[in-house]
C-alpha positions in Angstrom: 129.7 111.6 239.7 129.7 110.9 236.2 128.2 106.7 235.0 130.5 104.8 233.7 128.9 104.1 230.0 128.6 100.7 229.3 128.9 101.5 225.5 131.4 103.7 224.0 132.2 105.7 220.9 135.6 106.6 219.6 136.4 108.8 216.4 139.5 107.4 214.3 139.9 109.4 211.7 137.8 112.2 209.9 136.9 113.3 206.5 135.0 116.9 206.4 131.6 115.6 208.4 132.2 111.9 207.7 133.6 109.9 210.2 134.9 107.3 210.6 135.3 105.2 214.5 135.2 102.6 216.8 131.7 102.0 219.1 132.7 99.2 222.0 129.9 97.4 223.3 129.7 94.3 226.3 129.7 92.3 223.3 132.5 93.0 221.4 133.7 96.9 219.2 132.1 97.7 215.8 134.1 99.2 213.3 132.1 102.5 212.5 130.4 103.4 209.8 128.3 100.1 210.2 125.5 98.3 208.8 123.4 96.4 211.2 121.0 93.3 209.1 117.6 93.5 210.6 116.6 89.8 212.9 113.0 91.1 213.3 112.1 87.6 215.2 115.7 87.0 216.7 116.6 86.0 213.1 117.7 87.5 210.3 115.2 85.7 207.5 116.8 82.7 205.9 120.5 83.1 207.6 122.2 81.6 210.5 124.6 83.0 212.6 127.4 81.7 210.7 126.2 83.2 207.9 126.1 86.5 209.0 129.5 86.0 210.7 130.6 85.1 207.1 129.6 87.8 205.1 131.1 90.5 207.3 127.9 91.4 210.1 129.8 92.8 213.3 126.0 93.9 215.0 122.5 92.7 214.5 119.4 94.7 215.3 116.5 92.9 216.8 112.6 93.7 217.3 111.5 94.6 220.8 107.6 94.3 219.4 107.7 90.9 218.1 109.8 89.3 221.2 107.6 90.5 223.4 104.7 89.0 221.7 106.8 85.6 220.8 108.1 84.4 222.7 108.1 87.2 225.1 110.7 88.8 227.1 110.6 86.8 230.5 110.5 83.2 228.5 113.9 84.8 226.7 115.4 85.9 230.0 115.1 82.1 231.3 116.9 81.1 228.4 120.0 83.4 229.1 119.1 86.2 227.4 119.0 87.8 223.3 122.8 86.7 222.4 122.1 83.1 223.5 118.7 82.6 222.6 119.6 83.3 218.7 123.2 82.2 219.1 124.9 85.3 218.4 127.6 86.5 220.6 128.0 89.5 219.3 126.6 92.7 219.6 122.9 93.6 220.0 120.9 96.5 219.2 116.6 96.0 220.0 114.6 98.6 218.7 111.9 100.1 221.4 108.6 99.1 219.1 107.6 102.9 218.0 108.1 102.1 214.4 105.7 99.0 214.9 103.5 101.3 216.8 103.6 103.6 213.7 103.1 100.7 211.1 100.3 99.2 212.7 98.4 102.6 213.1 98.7 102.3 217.2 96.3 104.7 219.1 99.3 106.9 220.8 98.2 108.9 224.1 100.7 110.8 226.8 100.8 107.3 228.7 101.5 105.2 225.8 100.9 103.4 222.1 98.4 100.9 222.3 97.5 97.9 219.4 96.4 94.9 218.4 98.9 91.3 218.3 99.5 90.9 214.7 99.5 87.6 215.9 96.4 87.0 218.5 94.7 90.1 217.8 95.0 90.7 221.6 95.1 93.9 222.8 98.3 95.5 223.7 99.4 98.4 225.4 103.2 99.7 225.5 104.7 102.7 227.6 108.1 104.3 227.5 108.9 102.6 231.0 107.9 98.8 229.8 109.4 99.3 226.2 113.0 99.9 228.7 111.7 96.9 231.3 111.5 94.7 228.2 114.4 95.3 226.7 116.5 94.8 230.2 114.9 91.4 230.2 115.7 90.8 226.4 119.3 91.6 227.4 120.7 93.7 224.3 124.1 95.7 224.1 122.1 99.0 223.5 118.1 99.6 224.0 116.4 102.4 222.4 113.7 104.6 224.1 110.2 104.5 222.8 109.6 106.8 220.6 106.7 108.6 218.3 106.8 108.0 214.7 104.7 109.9 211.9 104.4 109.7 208.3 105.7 112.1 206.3 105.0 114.6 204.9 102.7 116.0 207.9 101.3 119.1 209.7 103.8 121.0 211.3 101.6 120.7 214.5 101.6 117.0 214.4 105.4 116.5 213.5 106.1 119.3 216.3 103.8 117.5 219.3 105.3 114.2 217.8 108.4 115.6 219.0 107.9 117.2 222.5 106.2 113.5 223.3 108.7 111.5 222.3 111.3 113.9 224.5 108.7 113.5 227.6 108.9 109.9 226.8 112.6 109.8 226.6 112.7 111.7 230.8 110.6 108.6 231.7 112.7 105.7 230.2 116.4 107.3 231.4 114.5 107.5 234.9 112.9 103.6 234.3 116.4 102.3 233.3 118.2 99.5 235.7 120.4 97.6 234.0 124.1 99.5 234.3 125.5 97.0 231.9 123.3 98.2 228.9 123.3 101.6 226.9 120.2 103.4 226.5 119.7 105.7 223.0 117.8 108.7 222.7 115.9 109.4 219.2 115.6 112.5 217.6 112.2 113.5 215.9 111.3 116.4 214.3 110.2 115.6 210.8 111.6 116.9 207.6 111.7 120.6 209.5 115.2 121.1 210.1 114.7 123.6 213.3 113.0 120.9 215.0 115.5 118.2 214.2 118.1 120.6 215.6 116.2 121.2 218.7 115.4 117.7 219.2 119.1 117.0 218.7 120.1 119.6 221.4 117.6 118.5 223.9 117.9 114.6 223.8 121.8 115.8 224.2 120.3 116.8 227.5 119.4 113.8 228.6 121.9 110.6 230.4 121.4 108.7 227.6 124.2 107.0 226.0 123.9 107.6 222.1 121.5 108.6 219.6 119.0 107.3 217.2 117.8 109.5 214.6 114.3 108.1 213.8 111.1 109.5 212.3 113.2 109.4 208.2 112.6 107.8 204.9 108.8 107.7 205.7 107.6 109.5 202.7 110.2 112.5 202.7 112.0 113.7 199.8 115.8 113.3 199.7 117.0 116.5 199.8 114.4 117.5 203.4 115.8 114.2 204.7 119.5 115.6 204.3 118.4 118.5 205.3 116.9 116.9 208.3 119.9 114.8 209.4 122.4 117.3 208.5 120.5 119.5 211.7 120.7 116.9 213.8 123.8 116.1 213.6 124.6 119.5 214.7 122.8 118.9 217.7 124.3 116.5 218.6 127.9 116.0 220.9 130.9 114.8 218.7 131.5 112.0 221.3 128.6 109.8 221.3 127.4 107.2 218.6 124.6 108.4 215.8 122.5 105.9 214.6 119.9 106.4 211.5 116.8 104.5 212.3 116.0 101.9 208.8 117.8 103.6 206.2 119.6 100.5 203.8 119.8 101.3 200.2 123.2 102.4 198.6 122.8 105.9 198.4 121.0 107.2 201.0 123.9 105.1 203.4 126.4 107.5 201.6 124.6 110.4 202.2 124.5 109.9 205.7 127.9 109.0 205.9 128.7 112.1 204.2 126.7 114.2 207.2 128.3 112.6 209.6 126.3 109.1 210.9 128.0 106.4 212.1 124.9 102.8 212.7 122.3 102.1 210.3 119.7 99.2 209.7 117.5 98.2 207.4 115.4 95.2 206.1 116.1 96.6 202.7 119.3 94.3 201.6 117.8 90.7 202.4 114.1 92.0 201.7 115.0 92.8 198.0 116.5 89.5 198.1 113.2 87.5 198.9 111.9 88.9 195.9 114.4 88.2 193.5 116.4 91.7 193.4 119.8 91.7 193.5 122.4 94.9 194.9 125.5 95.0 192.5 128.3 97.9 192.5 127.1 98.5 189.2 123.0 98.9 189.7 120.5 96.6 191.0 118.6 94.2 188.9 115.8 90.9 189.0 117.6 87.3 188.7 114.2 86.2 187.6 114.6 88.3 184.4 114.6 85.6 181.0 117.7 87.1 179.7 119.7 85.4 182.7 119.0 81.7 181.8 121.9 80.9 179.9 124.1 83.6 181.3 127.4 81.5 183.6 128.5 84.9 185.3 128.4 85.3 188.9 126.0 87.8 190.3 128.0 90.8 190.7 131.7 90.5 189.1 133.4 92.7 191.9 132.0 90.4 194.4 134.1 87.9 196.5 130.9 86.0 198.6 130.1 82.4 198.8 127.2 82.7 196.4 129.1 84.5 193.6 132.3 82.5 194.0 130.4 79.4 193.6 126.9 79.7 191.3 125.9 81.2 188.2 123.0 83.8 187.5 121.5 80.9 184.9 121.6 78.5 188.1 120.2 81.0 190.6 117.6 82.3 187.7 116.6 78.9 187.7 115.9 78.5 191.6 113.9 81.2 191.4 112.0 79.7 188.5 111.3 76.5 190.5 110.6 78.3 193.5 113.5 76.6 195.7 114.1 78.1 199.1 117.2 78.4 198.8 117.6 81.0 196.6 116.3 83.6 199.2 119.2 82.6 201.5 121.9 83.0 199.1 121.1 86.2 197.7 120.4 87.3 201.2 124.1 86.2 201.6 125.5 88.1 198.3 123.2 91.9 199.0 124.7 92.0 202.8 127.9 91.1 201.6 127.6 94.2 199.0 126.0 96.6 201.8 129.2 95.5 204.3 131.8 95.9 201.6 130.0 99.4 200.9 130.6 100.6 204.7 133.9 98.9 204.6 135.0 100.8 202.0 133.8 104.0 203.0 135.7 103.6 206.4 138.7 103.0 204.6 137.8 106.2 202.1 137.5 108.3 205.4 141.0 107.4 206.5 142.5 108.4 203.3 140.7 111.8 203.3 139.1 110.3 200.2 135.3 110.3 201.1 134.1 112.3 198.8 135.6 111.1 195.4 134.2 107.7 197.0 131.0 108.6 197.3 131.1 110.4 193.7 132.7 107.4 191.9 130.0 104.7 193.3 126.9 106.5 192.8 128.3 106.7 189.0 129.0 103.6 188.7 125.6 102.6 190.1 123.8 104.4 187.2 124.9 102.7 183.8 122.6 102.5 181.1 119.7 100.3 181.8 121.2 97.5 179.5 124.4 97.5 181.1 123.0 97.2 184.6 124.2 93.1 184.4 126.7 93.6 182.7 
């Protein structure tokens, strides 16, 4: 007898691998191609819900590793769960805490990663079957297996036993799963090799999972390997399910992906830029702490429509980030996801029209001007 999926995925139109659809989750359907802002803690930093509601976020991915450190998984299944802990009622994707495991240079064995609290120092010890048990308490739309993650570029050895782990470790966490309500995703590793990828691909296929990840990417790869790379995992993969790349945020590489035929993505990359001043235009990226922005009354990005360039000036937010005011981060958070949505929107509407590729050709040239007409 076949499971009923408790998340779906539905092509609408297609343009050569690009595609364009519609994923429906317990929480609400997501346009595909979509971009996902990152809420590491439950909370994207320096936005509210509202805010994300308002610059076009239909999904929000949130960290498995930090909630169950703070404030843990059972304290946020008293409180009714993920969507009403951080007042978000749509949908959820938590990440299984492999990439955390890879950050923080976790000592990974067959049974599982173990690490110190980057907030105790405790010791801490995560296996495929708690990263699912965890996540069923946190109450997401879609969990993601624990998986192995290594930097790149890497011994074909390494990047091949990273693989064949995290497909044991997948076996364990479709057999540890309970909840019927909430989609479980497979990740492909496999490095920049593209034979693995592909045989990753096929062989998490295998498995009663629900949709794919495509993890183990933009971790010290070079551009071409990681098309390469996705392009043979894609082809593993069934036409009918949901493929998501794993922290992938900047303009191009979102394209690319598109282009091979990925649907989810999330990174850190749009609001982290924005804590440090940078700011994502159609026309190039550039630093509103720059001199040459004091006096200048333009709105951040002239093709832009959000609150913060319909109503302030590059002089006036040069100037917050002169004086240091908190406030800046939030609302060039606010303008950089607007851009990255309006990117995916676009490119949604560029796949209906069988236009893709002339899309993806006209904004990559747009986003390379001269270096002195970058805010211009």
């Amino acid at each position: 007898m076949t499971r009923a999926r408790p998340v779906t995925y539905r092509c609408t139109a297609e343009d050569g691998a690009a595609r364009r659809g519609l994923l429906v989750t317990p929480h609400g359907a997501v346009e595909t191609p979509a971009f996902m802002p990152v809420a590491t803690r439950a909370s994207v930093k320096g936005l509210d819900s509202q805010d994300l509601r308002d610059v076009g976020t239909a999904m929000v991915l949130a960290n498995t590793y930090h909630l169950m450190l703070r404030p843990g998984a059972g304290r946020i299944a008293a409180l009714g769960g993920l969507h009403t802990f951080m007042g978000w009622d749509g949908p959820i994707l938590t990440d299984s805490g492999g990439y955390q495991a890879f950050s923080l240079k976790a000592s990974v064995t067959e049974e599982g990663c173990g690490f110190k609290s980057v907030y105790d120092g405790s010791h801490q010890f995560l296996t495929p079957e708690q990263a699912v048990s965890i996540q069923e308490e946190l109450g997401p739309d879609i969990a993601m297996v624990l998986d192995v993650c290594i930097a790149l570029p890497a011994p074909a050895e390494a990047v091949a036993d990273a693989m064949e782990r995290t497909l044991r470790w997948a076996e364990r966490s479709v057999r540890a799963r309970s909840r019927e309500d909430q989609a479980l995703f497979g990740i492909v590793q496999g490095g920049a090799d593209p034979d693995l990828r592909y045989d990753s691909a096929r062989r998490t296929a295998e498995l009663d999972v629900d949709g794919f990840g495509i993890g183990g990417l933009s971790v010290g790869e070079d551009f071409g390997r990681r098309n390469e790379s996705v392009e043979a995992a894609v082809a593993g993969l069934p036409a009918g399910a949901p493929r998501y790349f794993m922290g992938l945020g900047d303009m191009e590489g979102l394209l690319e992906a598109i282009a091979r035929g990925v649907d989810l993505f999330d990174c850190v990359w749009p609001t982290r830029l924005a804590r440090h001043g940078k700011v994502i235009t159609s026309r190039g990226d550039y630093n509103i702490r720059l001199a040459r922005f004091a006096g200048d009354e333009r709105p951040l990005d002239p093709d832009c429509t959000c609150s913060t360039c319909r109503t302030y000036s590059r002089a006036y937010l040069r100037h917050l980030a002169t004086t240091r005011e908190l406030s800046l981060s939030r609302l060039l958070s606010v303008h950089n996801l607007a851009v990255t949505h309006r990117l995916l929107q676009e490119a949604r509407a560029a796949i209906s029209a069988g236009a893709f590729a002339e899309f993806h050709r006209r904004v990559v040239a747009r986003r390379r001007p001269a270096p002195e007409d970058i805010s211009g």
